[in-house]
C-alpha positions in Angstrom: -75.2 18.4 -82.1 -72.3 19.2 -79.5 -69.8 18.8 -82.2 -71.5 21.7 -84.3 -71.8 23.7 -81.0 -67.9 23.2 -80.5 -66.9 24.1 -84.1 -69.1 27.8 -83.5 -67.2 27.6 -80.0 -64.1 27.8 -82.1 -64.7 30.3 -84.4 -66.0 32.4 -81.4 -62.7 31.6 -80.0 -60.9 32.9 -82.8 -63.3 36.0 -83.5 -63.2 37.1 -80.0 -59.5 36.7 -79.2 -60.5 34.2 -76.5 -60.6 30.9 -75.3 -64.2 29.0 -74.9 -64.8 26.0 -72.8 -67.8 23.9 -71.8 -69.1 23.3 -68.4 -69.3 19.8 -66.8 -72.3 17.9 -67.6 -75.4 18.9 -65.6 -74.5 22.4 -65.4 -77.7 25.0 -66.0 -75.2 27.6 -68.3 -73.1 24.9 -70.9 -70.0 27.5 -72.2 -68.3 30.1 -70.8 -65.0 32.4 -72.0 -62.0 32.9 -71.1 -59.0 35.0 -71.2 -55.7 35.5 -69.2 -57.5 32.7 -66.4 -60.6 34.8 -65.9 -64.3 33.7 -66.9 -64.8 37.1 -69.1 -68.9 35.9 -70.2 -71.3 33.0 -70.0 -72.6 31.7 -73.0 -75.6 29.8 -74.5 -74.7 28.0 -78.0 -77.5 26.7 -80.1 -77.9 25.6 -84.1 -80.5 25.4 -86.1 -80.2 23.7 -89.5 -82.0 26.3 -91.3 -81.9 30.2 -92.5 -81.8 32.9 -90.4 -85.0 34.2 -92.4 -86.6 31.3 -92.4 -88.2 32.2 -89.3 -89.0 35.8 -87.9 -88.0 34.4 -84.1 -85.8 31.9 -82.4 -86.2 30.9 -78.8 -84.4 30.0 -75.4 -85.1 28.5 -73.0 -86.3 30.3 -70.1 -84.9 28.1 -67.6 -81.6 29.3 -69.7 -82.2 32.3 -69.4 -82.5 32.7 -66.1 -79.4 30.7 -65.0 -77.8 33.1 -67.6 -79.0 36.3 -66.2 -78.2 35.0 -62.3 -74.7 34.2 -63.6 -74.4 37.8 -65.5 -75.1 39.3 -62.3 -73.1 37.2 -59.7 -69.8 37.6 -61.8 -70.8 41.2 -63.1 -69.9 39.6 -66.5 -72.0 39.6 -69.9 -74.2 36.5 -70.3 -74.5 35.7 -74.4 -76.9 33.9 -76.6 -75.6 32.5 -80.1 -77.3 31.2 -82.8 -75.8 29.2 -86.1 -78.0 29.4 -88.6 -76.9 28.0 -92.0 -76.2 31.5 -92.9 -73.8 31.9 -90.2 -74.1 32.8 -86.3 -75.1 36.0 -84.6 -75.4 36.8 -80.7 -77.4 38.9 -78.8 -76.5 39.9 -74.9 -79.1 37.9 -72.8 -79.5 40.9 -71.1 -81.4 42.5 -73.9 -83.5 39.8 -74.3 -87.4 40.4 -73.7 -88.3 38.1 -71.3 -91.8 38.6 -71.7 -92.0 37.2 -75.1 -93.0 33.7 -74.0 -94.9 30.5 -75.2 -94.6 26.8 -74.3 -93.4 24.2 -76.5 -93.3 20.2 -76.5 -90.0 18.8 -77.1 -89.0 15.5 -79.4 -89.5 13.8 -76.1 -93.0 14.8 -75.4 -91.8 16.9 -72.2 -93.0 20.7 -72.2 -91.1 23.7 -71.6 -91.6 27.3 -71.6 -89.5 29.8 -73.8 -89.0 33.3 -74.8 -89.2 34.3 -78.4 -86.2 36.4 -79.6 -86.2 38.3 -83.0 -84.3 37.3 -85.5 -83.4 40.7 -86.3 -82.1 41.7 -82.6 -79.0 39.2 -83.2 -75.6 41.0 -84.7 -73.5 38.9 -86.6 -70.5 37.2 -85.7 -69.5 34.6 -88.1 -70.9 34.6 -91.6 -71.2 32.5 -94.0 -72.8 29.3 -94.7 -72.6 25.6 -93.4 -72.0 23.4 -96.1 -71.9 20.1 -96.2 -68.8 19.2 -94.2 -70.3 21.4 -91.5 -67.6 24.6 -92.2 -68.6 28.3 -91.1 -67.2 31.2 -92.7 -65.9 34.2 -90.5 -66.0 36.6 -92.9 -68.8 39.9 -92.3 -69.7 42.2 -89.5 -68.9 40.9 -85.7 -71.5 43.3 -84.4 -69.4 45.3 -82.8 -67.2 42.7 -80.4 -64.4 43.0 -83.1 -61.5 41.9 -80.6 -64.1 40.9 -77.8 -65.0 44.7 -77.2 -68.0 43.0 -74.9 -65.9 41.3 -72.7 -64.5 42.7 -69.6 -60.9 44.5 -70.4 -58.3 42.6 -68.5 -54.8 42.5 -68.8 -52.4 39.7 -68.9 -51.5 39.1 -65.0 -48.3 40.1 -64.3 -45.3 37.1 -64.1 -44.6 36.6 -60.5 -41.3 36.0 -59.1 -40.5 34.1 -56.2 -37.3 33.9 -54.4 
């Protein structure tokens, strides 16, 4: 499973001209992005090993989703939910995520856990194409509008400093 998540964490890297790391273990957010040494968004990576139509809703966890809107606020930075499907990924800003939408479900482990439903058809794309068997995913198709990282936070490269 992680080694899927990293392999959308590299085409997100590579989509939205930034770098993407995960955070140590234990850690209620797992990725985050990066550019020019500064935490530009949180990030929630999850895939599911069918369609995108298959189902009219996906879920997150609402313990998630809470860490990922605290975070959002504390470093006035977006907090984003991605989903690969085997159509390809799309995102949605956690922020416009309606919380309300809940239900509780019982893991593989028997342990139960409440989540909010999100529509399928809220999520832009950001990497199409399928999953084949060796696990690729195309980036071809609409970003949803974060061609270049347009979502993040505009910074600048930090200027070289000379000491002498």
């Amino acid at each position: 499973m992680l080694a899927a998540q990293r392999e959308v964490a590299q085409g997100l890297a590579k989509r939205w001209k930034c770098e993407i790391h995960d955070f140590p273990p234990l850690c209620p957010i797992d990725w985050y992005s990066e550019r020019y040494g500064r935490m530009v968004s949180l990030l929630e990576l999850k895939c599911r090993y069918f369609a995108s139509n298959k189902y009219p809703t996906t879920f997150l966890s609402v313990n998630k989703w809470f860490h990922l809107m605290r975070g959002s606020d504390a470093f006035g930075i977006p907090a984003i939910y991605v989903v690969r499907f085997t159509d390809g990924a799309c995102w949605v800003p956690v922020r416009q995520i309606e919380a309300r939408h809940q239900r509780v479900i019982t893991n593989k482990e028997g342990n139960r856990e409440p989540v909010i439903d999100v529509p399928v058809n809220q999520f832009g794309w950001v990497l199409r194409g399928g999953v084949d068997g060796g696990g690729g995913v195309g980036a071809g198709g609409d970003v949803g509008g974060v061609e270049g990282g347009a979502l993040f936070p505009t910074y600048n490269k930090p200027p070289a400093i000379h000491l002498s």
